[in-house]
N, CA, C and O of each residue as an XYZ file, in Angstrom:
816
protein
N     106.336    151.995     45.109
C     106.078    151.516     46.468
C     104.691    150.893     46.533
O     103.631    151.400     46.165
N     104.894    149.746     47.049
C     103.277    149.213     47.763
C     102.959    148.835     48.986
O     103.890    148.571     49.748
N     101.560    148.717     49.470
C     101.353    148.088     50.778
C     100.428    147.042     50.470
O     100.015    146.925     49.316
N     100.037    146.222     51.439
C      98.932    145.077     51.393
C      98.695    144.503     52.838
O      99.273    144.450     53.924
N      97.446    144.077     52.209
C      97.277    143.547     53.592
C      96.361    142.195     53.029
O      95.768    142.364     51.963
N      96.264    141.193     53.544
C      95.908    139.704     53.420
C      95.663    138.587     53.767
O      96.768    138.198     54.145
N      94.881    137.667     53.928
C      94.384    136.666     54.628
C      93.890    135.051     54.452
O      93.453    134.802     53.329
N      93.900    134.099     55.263
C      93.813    133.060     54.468
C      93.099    131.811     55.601
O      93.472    131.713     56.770
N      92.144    131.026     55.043
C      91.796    130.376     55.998
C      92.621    128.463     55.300
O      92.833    128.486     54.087
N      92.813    127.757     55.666
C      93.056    126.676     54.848
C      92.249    125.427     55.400
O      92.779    124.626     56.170
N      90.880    125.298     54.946
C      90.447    124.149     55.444
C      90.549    122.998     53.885
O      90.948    123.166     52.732
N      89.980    121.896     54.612
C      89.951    120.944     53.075
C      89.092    121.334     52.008
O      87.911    121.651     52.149
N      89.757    121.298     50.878
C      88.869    122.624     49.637
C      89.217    121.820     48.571
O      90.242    121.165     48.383
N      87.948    121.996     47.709
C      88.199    121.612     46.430
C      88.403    122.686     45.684
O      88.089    123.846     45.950
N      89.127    122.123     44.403
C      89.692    122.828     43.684
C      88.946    123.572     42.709
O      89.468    124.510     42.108
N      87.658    123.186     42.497
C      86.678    123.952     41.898
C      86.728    125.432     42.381
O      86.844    126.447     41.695
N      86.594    125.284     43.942
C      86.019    126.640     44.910
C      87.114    127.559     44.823
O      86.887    128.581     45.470
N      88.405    127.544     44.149
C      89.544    128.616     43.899
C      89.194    129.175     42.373
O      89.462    128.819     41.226
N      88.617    130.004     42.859
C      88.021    131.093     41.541
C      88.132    132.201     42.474
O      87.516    132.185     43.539
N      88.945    133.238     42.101
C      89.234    134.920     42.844
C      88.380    135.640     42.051
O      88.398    135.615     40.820
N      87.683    136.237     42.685
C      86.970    137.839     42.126
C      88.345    138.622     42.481
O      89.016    138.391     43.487
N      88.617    139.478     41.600
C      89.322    140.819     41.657
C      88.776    142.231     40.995
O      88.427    142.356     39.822
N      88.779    143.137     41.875
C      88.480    144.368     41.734
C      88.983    145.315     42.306
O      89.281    145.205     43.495
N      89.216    146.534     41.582
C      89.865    147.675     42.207
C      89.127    149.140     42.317
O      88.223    149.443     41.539
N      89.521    149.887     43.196
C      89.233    150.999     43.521
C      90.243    152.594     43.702
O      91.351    152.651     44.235
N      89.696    153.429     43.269
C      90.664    154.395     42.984
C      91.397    154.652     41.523
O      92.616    154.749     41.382
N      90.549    154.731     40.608
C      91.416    154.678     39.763
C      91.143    156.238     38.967
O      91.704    156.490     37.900
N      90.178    157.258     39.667
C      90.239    157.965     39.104
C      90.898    159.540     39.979
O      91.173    160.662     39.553
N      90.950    158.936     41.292
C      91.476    160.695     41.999
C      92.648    160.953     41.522
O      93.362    160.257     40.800
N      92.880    162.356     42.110
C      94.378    162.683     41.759
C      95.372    162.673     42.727
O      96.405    163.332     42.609
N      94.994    161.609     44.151
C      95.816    161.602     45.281
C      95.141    159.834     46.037
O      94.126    159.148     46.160
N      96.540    159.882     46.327
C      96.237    158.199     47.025
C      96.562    157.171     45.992
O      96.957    157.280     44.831
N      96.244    155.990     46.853
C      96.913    154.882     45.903
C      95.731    154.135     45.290
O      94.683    154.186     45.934
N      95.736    153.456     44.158
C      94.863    152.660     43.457
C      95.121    151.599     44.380
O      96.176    151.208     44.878
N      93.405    151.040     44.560
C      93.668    149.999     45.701
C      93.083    148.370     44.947
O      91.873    148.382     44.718
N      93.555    147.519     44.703
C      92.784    146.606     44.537
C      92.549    145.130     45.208
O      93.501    144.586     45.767
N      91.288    144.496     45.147
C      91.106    143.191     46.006
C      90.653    142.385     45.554
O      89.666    142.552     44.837
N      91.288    140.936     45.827
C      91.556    139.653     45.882
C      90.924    138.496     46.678
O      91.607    137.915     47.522
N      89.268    138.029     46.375
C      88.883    137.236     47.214
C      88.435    136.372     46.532
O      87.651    136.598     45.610
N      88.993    134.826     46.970
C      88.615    133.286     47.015
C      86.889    133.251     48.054
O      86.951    133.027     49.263
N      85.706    133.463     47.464
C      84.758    132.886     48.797
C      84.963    131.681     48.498
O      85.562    131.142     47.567
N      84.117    131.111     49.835
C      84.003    130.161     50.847
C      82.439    129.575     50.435
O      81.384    129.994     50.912
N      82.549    128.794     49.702
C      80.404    128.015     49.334
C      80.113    127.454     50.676
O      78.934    127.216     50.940
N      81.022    127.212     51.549
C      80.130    126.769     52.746
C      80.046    127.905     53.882
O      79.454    127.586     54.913
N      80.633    129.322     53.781
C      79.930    130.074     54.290
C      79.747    131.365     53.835
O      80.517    132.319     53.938
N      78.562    131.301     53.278
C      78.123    132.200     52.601
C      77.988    133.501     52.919
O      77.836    133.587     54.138
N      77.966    135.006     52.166
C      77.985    135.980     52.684
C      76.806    136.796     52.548
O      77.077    137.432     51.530
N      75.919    137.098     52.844
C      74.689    137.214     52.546
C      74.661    139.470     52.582
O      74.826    140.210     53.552
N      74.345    139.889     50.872
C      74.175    140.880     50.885
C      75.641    141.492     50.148
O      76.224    142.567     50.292
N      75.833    140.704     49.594
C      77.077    141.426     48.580
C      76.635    141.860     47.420
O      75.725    141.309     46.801
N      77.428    143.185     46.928
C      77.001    143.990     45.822
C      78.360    144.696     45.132
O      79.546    144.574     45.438
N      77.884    145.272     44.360
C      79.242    145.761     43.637
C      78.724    147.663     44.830
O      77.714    148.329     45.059
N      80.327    147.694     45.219
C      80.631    148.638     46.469
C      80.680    149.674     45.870
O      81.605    150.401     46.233
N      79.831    150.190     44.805
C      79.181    151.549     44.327
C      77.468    151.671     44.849
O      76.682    152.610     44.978
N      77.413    150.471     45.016
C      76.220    150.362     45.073
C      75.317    150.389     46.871
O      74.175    150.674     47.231
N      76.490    149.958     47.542
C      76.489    150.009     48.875
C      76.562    151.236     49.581
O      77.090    152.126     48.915
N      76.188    151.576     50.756
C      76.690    152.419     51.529
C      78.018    152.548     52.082
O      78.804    151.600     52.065
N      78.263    153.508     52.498
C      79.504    153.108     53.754
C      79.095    152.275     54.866
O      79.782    151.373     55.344
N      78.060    152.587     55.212
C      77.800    152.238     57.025
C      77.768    149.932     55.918
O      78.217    149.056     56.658
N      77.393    149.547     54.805
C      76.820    148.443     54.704
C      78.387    148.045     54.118
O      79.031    147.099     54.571
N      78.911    149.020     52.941
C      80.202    148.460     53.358
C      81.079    147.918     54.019
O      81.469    146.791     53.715
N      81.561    148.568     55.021
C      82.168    148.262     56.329
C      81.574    147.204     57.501
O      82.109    146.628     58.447
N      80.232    147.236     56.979
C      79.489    145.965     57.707
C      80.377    144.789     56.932
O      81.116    144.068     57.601
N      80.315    144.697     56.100
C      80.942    143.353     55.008
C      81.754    143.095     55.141
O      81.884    141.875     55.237
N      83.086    143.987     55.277
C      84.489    144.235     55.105
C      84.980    143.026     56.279
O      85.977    142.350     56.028
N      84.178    142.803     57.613
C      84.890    142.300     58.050
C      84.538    140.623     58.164
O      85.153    139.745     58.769
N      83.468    140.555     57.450
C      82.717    139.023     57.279
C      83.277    138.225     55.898
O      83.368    137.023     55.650
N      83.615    139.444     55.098
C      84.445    138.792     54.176
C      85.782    138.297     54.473
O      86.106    137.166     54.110
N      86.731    139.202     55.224
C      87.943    139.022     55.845
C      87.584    137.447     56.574
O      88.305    136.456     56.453
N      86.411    137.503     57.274
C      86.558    136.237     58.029
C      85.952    134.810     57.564
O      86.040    133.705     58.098
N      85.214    135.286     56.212
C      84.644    134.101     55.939
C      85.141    133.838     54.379
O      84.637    132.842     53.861
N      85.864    134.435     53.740
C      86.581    133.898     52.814
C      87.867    132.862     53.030
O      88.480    132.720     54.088
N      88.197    131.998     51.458
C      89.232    130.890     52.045
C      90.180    132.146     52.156
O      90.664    132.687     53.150
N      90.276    132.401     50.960
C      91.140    133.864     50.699
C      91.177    135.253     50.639
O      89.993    135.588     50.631
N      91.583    135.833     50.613
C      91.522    137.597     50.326
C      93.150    137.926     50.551
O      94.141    137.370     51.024
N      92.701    139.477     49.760
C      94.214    140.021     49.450
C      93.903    141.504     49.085
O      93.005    141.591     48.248
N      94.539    142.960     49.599
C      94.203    143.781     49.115
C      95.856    144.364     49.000
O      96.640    144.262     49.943
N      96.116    144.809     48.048
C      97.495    145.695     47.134
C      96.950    147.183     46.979
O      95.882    147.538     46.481
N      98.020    148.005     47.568
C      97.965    149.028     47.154
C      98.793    149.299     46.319
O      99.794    148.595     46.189
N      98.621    150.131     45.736
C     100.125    150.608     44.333
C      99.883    152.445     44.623
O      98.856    153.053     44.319
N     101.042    153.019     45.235
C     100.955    154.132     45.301
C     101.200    154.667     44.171
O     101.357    154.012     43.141
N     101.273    156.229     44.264
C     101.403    157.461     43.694
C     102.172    157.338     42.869
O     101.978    157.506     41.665
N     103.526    156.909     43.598
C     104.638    157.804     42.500
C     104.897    156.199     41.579
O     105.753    156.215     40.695
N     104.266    155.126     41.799
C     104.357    154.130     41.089
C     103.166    154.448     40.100
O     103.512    154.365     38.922
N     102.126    154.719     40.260
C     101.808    155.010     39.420
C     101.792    156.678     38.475
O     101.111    156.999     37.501
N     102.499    157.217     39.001
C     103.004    157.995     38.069
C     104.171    157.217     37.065
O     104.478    157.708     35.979
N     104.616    156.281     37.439
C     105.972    156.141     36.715
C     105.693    154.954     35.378
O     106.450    154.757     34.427
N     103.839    153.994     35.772
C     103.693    153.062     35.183
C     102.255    153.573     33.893
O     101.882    153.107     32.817
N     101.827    154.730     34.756
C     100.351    154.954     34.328
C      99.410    154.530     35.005
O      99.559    153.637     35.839
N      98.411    155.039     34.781
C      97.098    154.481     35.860
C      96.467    153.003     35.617
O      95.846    152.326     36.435
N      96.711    152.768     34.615
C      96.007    151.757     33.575
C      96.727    150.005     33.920
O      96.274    148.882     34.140
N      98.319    150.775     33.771
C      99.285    149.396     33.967
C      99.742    149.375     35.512
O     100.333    148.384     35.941
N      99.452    150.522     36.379
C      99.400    150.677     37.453
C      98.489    149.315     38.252
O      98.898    148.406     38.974
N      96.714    149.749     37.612
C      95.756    148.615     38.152
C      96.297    147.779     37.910
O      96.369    147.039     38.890
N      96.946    147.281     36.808
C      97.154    145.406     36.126
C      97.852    145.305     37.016
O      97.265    144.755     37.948
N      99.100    145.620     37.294
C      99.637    145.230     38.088
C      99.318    144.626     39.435
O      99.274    143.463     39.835
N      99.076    146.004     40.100
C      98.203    145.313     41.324
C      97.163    144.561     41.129
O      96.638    144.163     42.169
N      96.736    144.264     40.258
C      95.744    142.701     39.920
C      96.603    141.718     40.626
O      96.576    141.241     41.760
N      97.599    141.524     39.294
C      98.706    140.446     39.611
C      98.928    140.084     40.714
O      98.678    139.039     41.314
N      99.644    141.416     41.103
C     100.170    140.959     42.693
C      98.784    140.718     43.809
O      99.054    140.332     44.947
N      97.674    140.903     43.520
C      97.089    140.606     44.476
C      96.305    139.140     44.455
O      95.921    138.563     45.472
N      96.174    138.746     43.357
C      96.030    137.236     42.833
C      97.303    136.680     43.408
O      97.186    136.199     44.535
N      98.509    136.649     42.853
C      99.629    136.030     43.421
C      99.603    135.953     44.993
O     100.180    134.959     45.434
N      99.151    136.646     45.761
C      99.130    136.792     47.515
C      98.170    136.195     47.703
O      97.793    136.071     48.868
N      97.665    135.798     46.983
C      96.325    134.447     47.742
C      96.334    133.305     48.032
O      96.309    132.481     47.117
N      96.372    132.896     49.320
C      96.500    131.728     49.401
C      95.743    131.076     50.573
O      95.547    131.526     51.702
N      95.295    129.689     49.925
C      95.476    128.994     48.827
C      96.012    129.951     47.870
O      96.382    131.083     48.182
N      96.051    129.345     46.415
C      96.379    130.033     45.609
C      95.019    129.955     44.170
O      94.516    128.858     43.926
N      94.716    130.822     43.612
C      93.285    130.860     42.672
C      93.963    130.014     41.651
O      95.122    130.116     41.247
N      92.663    128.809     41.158
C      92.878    128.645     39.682
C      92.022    129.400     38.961
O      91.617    128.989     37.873
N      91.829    130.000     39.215
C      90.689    131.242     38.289
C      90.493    132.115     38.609
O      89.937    132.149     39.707
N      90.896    133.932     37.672
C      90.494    134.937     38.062
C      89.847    135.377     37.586
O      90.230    135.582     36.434
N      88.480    135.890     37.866
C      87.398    136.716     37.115
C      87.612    138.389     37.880
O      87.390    138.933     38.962
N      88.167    138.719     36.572
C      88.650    140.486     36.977
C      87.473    141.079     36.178
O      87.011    140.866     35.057
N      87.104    142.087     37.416
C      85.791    143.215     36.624
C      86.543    144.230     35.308
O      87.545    144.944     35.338
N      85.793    143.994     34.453
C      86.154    145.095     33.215
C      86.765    144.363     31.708
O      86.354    143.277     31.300
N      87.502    144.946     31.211
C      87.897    144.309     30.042
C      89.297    143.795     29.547
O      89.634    143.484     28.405
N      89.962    143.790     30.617
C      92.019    143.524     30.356
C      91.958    142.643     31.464
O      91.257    142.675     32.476
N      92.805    141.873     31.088
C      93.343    141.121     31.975
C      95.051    141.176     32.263
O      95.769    140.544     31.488
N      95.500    141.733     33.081
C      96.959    141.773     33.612
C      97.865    140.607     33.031
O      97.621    139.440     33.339
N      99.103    140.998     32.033
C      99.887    140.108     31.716
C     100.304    139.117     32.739
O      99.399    138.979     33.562
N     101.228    138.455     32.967
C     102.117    137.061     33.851
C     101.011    136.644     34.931
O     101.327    136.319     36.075
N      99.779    136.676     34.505
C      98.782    136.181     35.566
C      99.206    134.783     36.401
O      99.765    133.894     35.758
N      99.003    134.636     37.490
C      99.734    133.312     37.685
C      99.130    132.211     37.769
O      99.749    131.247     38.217
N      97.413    132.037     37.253
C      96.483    131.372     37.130
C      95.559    132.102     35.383
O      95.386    133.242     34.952
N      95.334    131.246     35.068
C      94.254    131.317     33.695
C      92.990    132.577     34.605
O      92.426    132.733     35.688
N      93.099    133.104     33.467
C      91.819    134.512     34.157
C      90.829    135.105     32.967
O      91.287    135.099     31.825
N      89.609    135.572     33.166
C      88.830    136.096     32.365
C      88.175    137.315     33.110
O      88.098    137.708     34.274
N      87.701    137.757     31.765
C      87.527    139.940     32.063
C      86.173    139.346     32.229
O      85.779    138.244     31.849
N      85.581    140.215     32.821
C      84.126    140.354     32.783
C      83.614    141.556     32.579
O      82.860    141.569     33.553
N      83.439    142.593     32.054
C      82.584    143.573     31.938
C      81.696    143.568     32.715
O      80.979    142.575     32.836
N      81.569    144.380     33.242
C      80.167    144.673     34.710
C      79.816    143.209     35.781
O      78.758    142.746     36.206
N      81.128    142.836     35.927
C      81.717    141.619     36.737
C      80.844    142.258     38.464
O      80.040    141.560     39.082
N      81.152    143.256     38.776
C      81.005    143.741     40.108
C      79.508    143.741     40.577
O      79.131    143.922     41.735
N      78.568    143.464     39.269
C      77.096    142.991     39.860
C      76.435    141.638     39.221
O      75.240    141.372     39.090
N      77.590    140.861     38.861
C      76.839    139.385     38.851
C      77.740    138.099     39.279
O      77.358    136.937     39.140
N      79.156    138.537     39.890
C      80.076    137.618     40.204
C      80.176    138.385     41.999
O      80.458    139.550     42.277
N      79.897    137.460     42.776
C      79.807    137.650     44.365
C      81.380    138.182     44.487
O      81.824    139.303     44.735
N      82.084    136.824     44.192
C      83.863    137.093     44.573
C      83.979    138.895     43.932
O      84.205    139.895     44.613
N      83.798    138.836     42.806
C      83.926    140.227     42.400
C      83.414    141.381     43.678
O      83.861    142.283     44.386
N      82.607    140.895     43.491
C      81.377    142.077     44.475
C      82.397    142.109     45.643
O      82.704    143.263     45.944
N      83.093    141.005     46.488
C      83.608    141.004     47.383
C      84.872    141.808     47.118
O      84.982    142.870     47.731
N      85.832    141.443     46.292
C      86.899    142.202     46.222
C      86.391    143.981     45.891
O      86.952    145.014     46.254
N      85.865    143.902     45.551
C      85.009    145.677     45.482
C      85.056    146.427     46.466
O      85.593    147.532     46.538
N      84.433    145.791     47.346
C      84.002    145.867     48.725
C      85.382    146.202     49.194
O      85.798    147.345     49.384
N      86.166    144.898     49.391
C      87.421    145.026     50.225
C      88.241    146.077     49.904
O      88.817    146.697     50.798
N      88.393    146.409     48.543
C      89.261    147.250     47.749
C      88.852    149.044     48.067
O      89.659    149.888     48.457
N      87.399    149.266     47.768
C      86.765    150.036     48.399
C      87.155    150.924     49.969
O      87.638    152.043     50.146
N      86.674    149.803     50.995
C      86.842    150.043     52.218
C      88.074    150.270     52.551
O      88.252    151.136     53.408
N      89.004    149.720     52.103
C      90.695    149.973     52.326
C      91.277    150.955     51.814
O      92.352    151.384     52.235
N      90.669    151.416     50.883
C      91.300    152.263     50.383
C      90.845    153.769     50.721
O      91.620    154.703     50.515
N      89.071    154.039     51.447
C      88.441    154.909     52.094
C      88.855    155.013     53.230
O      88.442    156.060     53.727
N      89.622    154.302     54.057
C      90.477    154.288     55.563
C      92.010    154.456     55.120
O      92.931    154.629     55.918
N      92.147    154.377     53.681
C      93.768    154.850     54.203
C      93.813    156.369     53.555
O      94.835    157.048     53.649
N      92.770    156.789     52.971
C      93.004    158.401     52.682
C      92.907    158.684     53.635
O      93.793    159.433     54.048
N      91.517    158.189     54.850
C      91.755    158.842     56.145
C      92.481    159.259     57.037
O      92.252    160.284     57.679
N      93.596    158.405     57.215
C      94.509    158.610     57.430
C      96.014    159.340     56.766
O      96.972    159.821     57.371
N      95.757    159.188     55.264
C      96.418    160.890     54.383
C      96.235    161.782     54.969
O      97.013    162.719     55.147
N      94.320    161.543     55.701
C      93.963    163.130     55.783
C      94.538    163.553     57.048
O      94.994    164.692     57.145
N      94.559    162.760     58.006
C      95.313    163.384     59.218
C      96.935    164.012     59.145
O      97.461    164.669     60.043
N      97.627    163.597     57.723
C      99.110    163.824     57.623
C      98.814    165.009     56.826
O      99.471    165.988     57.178
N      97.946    165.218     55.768
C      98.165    166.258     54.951
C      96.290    166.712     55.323
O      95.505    166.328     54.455
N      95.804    167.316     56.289
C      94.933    168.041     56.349
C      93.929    169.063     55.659
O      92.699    169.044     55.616
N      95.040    170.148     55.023
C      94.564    170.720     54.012
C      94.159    170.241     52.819
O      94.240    171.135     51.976
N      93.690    169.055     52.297
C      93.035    168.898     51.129
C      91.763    167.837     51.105
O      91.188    167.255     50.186
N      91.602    167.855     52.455
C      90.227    167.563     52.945
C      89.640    165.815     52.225
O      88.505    165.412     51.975
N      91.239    165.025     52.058
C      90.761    163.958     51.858
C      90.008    162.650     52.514
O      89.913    161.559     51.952
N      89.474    162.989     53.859
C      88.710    162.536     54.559
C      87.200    162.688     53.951
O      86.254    161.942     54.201
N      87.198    163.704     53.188
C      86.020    163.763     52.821
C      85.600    163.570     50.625
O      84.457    163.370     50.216
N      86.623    163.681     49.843
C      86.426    163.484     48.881
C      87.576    161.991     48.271
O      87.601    161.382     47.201
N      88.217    161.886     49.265
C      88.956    160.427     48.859
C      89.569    160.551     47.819
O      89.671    159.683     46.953
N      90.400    162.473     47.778
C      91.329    162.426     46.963
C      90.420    162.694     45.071
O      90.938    163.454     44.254
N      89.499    162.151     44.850
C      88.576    162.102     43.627
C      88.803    164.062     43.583
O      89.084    164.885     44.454
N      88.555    164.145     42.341
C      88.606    165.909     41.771
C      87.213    166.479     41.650
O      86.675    166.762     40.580
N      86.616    166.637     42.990
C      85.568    167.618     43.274
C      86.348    168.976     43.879
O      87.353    168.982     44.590
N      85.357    170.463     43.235
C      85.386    171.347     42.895
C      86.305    171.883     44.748
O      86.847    172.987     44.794
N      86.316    171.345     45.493
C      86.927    171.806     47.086
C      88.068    171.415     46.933
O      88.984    172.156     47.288
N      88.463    169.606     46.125
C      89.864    169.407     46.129
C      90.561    170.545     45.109
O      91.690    171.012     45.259
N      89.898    170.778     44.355
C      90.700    171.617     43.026
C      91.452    173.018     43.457
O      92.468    173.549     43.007
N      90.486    173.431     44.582
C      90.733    174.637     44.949
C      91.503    174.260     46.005
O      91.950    175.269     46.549
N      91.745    173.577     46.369
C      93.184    173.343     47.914
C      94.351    173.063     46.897
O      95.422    173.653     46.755
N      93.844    172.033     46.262
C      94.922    171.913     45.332
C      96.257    173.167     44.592
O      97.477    173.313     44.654
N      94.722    174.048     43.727
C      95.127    175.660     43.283
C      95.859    176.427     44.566
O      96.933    177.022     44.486
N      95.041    176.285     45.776
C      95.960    176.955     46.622
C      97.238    176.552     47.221
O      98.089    177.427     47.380
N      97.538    175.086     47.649
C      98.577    174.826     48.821
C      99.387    173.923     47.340
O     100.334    173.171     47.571
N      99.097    174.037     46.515
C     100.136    173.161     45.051
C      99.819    171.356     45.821
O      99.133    170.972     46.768
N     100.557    170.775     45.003
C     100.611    169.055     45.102
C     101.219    168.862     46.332
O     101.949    169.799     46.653
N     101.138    167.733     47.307
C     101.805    166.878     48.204
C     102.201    165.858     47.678
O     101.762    165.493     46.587
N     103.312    165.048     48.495
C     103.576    164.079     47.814
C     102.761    162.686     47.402
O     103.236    161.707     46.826
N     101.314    162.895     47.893
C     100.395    161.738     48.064
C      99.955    162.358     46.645
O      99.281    161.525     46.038
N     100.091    163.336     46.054
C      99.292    163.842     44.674
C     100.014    163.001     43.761
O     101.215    162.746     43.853
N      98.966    162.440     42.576
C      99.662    161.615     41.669
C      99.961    163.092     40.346
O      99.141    163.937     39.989
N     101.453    162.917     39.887
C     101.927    164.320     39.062
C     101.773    163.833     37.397
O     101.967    164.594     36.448
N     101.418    162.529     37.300
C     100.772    162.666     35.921
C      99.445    162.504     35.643
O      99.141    161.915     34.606
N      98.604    162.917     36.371
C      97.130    163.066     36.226
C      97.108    165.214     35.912
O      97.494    166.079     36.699
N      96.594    165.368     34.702
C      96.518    166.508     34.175
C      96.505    167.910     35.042
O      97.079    168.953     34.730
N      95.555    167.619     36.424
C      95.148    168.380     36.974
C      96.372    168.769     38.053
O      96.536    169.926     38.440
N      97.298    167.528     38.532
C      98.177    168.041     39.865
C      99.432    168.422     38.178
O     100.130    169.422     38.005
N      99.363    167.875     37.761
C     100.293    168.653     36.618
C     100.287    170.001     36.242
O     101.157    170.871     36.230
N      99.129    169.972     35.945
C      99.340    171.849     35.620
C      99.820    172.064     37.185
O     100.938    171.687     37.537
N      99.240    172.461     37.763
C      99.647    172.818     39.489
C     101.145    172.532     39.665
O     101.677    173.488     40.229
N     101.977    171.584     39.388
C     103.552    171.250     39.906
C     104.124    172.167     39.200
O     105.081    172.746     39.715
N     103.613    172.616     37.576
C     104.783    173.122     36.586
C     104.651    174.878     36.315
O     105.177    175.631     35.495
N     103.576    175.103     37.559
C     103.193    176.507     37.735
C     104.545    177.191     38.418
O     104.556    178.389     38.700
C-alpha cells in the first residue's frame, strides 16, 4: 500500500531547470512508512535557507515545507507503508518509492540527483547518486525537508490511532520507551514485522 501527496506549478521552463532532488526519510524505525520526496526547484524563485532536514529544526522545517510546496515547479512525496515494506525490504522498499516519486512529477525531471549511493532500477529519467547529496544539492535539501515533515505529521496522526506507543514523540525510531511499549502491548499493524526488533515481539 501507498499514499502521496503532490504538486505542480507549469510556467514556461527550460529544460535545463528539470533536475529533481530526491530524498527519503524513515528508513530506520520499526513503525510507519518510509517516506520519500521529489522536488524540481524553481531558479526564479528561490528558497532561501535550505539544508539537509537533519540539520534543521522542526519549528525551521515546517517553516520550509510550505514555501517549497509553493515555490517549486515540482514536488512529490510517496509513502510506501509497512507491510510493503515488509514484503520488499527496507532497502528496495526506498528505491521504489524513489521511482514512483520521480515518475509523479510534473513537469516531468530530466535529471535525478538521489542522496546516497543506488539509484532505483526503471528510473524514468537518467539519474545520479550523490553521497552526502542532502548538504550540497538544494533540490536534495528540499526533498529532505518535504520527506521529513510528512512523514513527522503522519506518525502523528498513527499516534492518535494507536496511542500506546507514543509515536508522536519518537516517530516510531527504536528508543529505549518505544522498546518497552513495544515489549509490553506486542506489534500493531503500523509495526514493520521484518525489522528484528517487532520480530522477536510477533513470534513470542
Amino acid at each position: 500500500m501507498t499514499t502521496a501527496h503532490s504538486g505542480s506549478l507549469f510556467p514556461t521552463i527550460e529544460s535545463t531547470h528539470l533536475v529533481a532532488g530526491v530524498d527519503e526519510a524513515g528508513r530506520g524505525p520499526l513503525a510507519g512508512p518510509v517516506t520519500v520526496g521529489a522536488v524540481i526547484l524553481d531558479p526564479m524563485r528561490p528558497i532561501t535557507g535550505l539544508n539537509d532536514s537533519k540539520k534543521l529544526s522542526e519549528a525551521r522545517r515546517e517553516a520550509l515545507y510550505p514555501q517549497i510546496v509553493e515555490r517549486a515547479l515540482a514536488w512529490h512525496v510517496e509513502f510506501v507503508e509497512a507491510d510493503e515494506i515488509d514484503r520488499l525490504n527496507i532497502l528496495q522498499a526506498t528505491l521504489v518509492g524513489m521511482r514512483r516519486a520521480v515518475q509523479a512529477l510534473q513537469p516531468a525531471a530530466l535529471l535525478a540527483r538521489i542522496d546516497g549511493n543506488k539509484i532505483p532500477k526503471d528510473m524514468p529519467c537518467p539519474a545520479e547518486a550523490l553521497v552526502g547529496g542532502d548538504a550540497i544539492e538544494p533540490a536534495i535539501m528540499a526533498a529532505s525537508i518535504l520527506a521529513k515533515v510528512a512523514r513527522d505529521r503522519h506518525m502523528r496522526t498513527l499516534h492518535v490511532q494507536w496511542p500506546l506507543y507514543g509515536f508522536d514523540r519518537h516517530m516510531g525510531y527504536p528508543t529505549p520507551a518505544h522498546l518497552a511499549a513495544l515489549a509490553e502491548h506486542g506489534a500493531c499493524p503500523q509495526h514493520r514485522r521484518s525489522f528484528a526488533p517487532v520480530r522477536i515481539v510477533v513470534r513470542i
